[in-house]
C-alpha positions in Angstrom: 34.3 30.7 84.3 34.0 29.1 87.8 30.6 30.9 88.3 29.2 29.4 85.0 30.7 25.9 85.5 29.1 25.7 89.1 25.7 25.8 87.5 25.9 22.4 85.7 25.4 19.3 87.1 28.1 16.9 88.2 29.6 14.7 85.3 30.7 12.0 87.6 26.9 10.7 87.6 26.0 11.0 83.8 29.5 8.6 83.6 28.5 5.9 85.7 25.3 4.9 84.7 27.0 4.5 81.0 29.9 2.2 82.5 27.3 0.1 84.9 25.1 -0.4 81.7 27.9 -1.3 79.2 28.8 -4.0 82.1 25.2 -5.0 82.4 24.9 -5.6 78.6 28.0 -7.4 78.6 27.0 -9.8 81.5 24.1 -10.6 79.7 25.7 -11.5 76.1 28.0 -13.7 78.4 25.5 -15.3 80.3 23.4 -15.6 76.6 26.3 -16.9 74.7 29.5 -19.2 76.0 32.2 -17.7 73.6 31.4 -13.9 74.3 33.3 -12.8 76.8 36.2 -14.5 75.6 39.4 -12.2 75.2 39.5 -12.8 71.5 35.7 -11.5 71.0 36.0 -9.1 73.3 39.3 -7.3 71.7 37.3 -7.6 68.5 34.2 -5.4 70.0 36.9 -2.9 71.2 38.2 -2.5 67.7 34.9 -2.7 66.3 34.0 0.2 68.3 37.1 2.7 67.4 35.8 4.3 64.1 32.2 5.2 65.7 33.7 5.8 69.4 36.1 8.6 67.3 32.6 10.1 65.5 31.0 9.5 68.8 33.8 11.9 69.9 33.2 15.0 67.5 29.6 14.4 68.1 30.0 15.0 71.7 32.1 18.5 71.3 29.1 19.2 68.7 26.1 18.4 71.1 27.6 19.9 74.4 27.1 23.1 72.2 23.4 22.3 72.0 24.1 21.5 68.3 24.1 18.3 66.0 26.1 17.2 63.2 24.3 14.7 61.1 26.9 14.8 58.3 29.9 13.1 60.7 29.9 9.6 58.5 29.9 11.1 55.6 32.7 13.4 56.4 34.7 10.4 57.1 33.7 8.4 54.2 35.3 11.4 51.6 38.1 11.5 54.4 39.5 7.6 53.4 38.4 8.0 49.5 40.7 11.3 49.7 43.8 9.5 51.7 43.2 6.2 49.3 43.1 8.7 45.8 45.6 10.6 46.6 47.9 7.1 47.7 47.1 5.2 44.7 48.8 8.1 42.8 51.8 8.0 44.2 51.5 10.6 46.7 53.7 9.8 49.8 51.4 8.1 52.8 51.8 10.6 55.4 50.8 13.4 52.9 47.9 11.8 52.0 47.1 11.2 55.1 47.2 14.7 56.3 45.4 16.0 53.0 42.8 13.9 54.5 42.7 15.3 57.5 42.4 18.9 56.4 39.6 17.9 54.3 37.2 17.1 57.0 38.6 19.6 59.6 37.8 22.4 56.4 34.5 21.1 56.1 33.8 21.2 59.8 35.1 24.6 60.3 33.1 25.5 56.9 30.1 24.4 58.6 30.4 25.8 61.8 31.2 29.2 60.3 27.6 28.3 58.9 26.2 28.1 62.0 28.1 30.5 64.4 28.4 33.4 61.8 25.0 33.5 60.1 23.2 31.7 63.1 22.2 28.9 61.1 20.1 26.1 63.0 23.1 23.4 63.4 20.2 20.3 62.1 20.0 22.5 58.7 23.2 23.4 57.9 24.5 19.6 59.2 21.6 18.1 56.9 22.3 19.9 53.8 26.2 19.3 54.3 25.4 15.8 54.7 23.4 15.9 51.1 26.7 17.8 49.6 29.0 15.6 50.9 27.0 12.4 49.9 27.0 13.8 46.3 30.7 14.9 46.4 31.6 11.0 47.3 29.7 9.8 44.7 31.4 12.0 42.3 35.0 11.5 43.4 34.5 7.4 43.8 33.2 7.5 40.2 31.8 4.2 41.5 34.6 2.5 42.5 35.8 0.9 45.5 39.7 2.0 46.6 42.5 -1.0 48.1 44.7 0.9 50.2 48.1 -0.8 50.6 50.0 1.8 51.7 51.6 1.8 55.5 50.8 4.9 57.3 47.3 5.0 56.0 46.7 1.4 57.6 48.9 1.9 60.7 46.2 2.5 63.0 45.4 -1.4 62.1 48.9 -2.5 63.4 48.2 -5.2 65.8 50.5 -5.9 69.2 49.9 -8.7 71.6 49.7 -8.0 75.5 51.2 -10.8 77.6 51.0 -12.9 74.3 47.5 -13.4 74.1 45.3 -9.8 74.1 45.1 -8.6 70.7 45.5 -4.6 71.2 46.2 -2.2 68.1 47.6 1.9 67.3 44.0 2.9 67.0 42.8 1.8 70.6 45.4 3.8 71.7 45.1 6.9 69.7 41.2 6.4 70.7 42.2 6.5 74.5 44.6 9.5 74.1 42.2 11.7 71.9 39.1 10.7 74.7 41.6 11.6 77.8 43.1 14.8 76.3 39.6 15.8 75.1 38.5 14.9 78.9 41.1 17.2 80.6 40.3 20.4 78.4 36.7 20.1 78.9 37.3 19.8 82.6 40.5 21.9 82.9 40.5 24.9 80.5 38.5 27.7 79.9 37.6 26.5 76.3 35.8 23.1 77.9 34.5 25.8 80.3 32.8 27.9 77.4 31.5 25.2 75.9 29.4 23.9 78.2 27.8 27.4 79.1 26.9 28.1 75.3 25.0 24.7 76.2 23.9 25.3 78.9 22.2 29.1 77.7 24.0 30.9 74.9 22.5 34.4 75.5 23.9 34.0 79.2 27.0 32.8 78.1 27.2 35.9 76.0 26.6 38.0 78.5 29.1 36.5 80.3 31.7 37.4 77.9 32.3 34.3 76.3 33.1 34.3 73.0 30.5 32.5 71.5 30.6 32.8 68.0 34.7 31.9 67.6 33.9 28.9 70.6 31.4 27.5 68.1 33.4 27.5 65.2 36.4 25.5 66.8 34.3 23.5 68.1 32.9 22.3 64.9 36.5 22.3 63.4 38.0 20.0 66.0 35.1 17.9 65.3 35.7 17.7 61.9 39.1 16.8 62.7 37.5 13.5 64.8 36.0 12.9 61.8 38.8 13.0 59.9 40.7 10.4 62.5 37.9 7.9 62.1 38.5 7.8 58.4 42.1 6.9 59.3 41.0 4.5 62.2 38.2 3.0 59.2 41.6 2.0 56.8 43.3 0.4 59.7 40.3 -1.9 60.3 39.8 -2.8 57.0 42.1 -0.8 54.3 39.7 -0.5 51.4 37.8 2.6 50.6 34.4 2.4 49.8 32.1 4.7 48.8 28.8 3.4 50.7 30.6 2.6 54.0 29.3 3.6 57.3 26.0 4.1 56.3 24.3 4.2 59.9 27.3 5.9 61.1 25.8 8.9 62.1 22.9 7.2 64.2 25.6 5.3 66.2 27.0 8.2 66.9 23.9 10.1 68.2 23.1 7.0 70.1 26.6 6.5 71.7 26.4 10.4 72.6 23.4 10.3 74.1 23.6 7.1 75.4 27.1 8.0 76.9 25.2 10.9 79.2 25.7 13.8 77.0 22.4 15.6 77.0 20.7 16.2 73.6 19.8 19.8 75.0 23.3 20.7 75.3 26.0 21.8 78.2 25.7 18.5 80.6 28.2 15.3 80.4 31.2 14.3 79.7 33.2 12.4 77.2 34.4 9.6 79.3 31.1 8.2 79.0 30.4 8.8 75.4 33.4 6.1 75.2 31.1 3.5 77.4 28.4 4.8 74.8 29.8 3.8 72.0 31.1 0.6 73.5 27.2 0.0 74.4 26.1 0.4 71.0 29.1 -1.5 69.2 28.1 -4.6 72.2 24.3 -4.2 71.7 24.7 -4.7 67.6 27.2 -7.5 67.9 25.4 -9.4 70.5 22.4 -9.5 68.6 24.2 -10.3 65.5 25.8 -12.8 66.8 22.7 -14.5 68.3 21.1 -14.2 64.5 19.0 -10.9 65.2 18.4 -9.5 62.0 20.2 -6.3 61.2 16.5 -4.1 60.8 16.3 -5.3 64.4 19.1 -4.1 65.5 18.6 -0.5 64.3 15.1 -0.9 66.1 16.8 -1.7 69.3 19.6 1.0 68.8 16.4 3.4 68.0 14.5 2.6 71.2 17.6 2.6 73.3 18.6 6.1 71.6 15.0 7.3 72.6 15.0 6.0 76.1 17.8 8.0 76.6 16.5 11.0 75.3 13.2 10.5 77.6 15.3 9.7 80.5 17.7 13.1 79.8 14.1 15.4 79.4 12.8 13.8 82.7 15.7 14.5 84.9 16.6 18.1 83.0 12.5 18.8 84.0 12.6 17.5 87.7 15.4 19.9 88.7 13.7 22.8 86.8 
């Protein structure tokens, strides 16, 4: 593993640039708008930035592979219509909660079986899952919007106050402890290690010995799993199910992926600054929001931006080859 490792670039830079822009956007908002870097505004971006910085988080695992998962959204809208079903009949809350949870971790696994064992391209099997799980939604919401009320599937809404004034809630901390453990076995075991050669050139990492269609499977599964967490993180910020949530929820992710360093091409970044990525795009939406932009607008800028990344990625990928 340490010979494939040394190969790829250093992280540290492709988490930097993320942080310094997040602070740049920020310092502009401020300077544009008096009441936005208070701390009340500024807990609310955090928590409006936990269900996409989770997607954001199985993205990444998806992309370092060189793949793309276009159906993460989705995933997580079934994932809070299954937890809300299943605890509007009675089911006890932690049971539902886990039944939604396997859901989206089976369909991940599901389609990364698609993709590692019949060597699928990841954009077609992600697209047509995304189509099947659209459908499915329809079919299980029969229309309807779903009130949850029950505890453990809004606990991740639970609000605690630090030093009597900073609003902080369960899901920014289960956010910060899935990023750091994800961070540490990307950087620290021979799984991360895997994943970023398969990335980085699949045929090499074959050679290599890495086990590259079982790698690619988990690593769809655990994404799936993300997923599955964002659906809980989405019922502790506001515990209704709904059918059409999160309908640019995929996009956000991509952008706070690519954004956050990760390259689109696979094998380079780090998850540290997917969380500034996702923190960029949650800041860029609400700024402009908030400052009347209209909302077309704002998926123009978070196109552009996502694009400039992209360019800027190709560009420095080309000048080391």
């Amino acid at each position: 593993m340490p010979a494939r490792t040394q190969r790829l670039p250093p992280v540290r830079k492709r988490t930097v640039a993320p942080v310094l822009a997040l602070a740049v956007l920020v310092a502009m908002f401020g300077l544009a708008r008096g009441g936005f870097l208070g701390v009340d505004n500024l807990s609310l971006l955090v928590q409006q930035s936990l269900v996409v910085g989770t997607l954001a988080l199985g993205q990444a695992l998806v992309i370092l592979t060189a793949g793309v998962d276009l159906a993460n959204a989705v995933v997580a809208v079934l994932g809070t219509l299954v937890i809300a079903k299943l605890a509007l009949t009675g089911m006890p809350g932690p049971v539902a909660l886990l039944t939604g949870l396997l859901v989206a971790l089976v369909i991940g696994a599901v389609t990364g079986g698609l993709v590692s064992g019949l060597r699928l391209p990841p954009f077609i099997v992600t697209f047509g899952t995304l189509v099947i799980v659209t459908a499915s939604i329809q079919l299980y919401a029969q229309g309807r919007t779903y009130t949850v009320t029950d505890g453990t599937a809004g606990l991740l809404g639970t609000t605690k106050y630090l030093f009597g004034r900073i609003e902080l809630t369960y899901g920014m901390g289960v956010l910060l402890a899935m990023y750091l453990a994800t961070w540490l076995v990307l950087s620290r075991t021979r799984w991360g290690g895997d994943i970023r050669a398969i990335g980085a050139d699949r045929q090499a990492a074959r050679r290599d010995g890495v086990p590259v269609r079982r790698r690619t499977l988990t690593v769809y599964a655990v994404a799936g799993l993300c997923y599955g967490v964002a659906a809980w993180q989405a019922l502790g910020r506001v515990p209704i199910a709904d059918p059409e949530a999160l309908p640019l929820g995929n996009l956000d992710s991509i952008a706070a992926v690519v954004v956050g360093g990760v390259s689109l091409f696979g094998g380079r970044g780090g998850v540290l600054g997917v969380l500034a990525g996702a923190l960029i795009v949650v800041v860029l939406r609400t700024g402009l929001a908030q400052s009347g932009v209209d909302t077309l607008y704002q998926d123009i800028a978070i196109g552009v931006l996502m694009i400039l990344a992209v360019a800027v990625d190709r560009f420095s990928l080309g000048s080391r080859r």
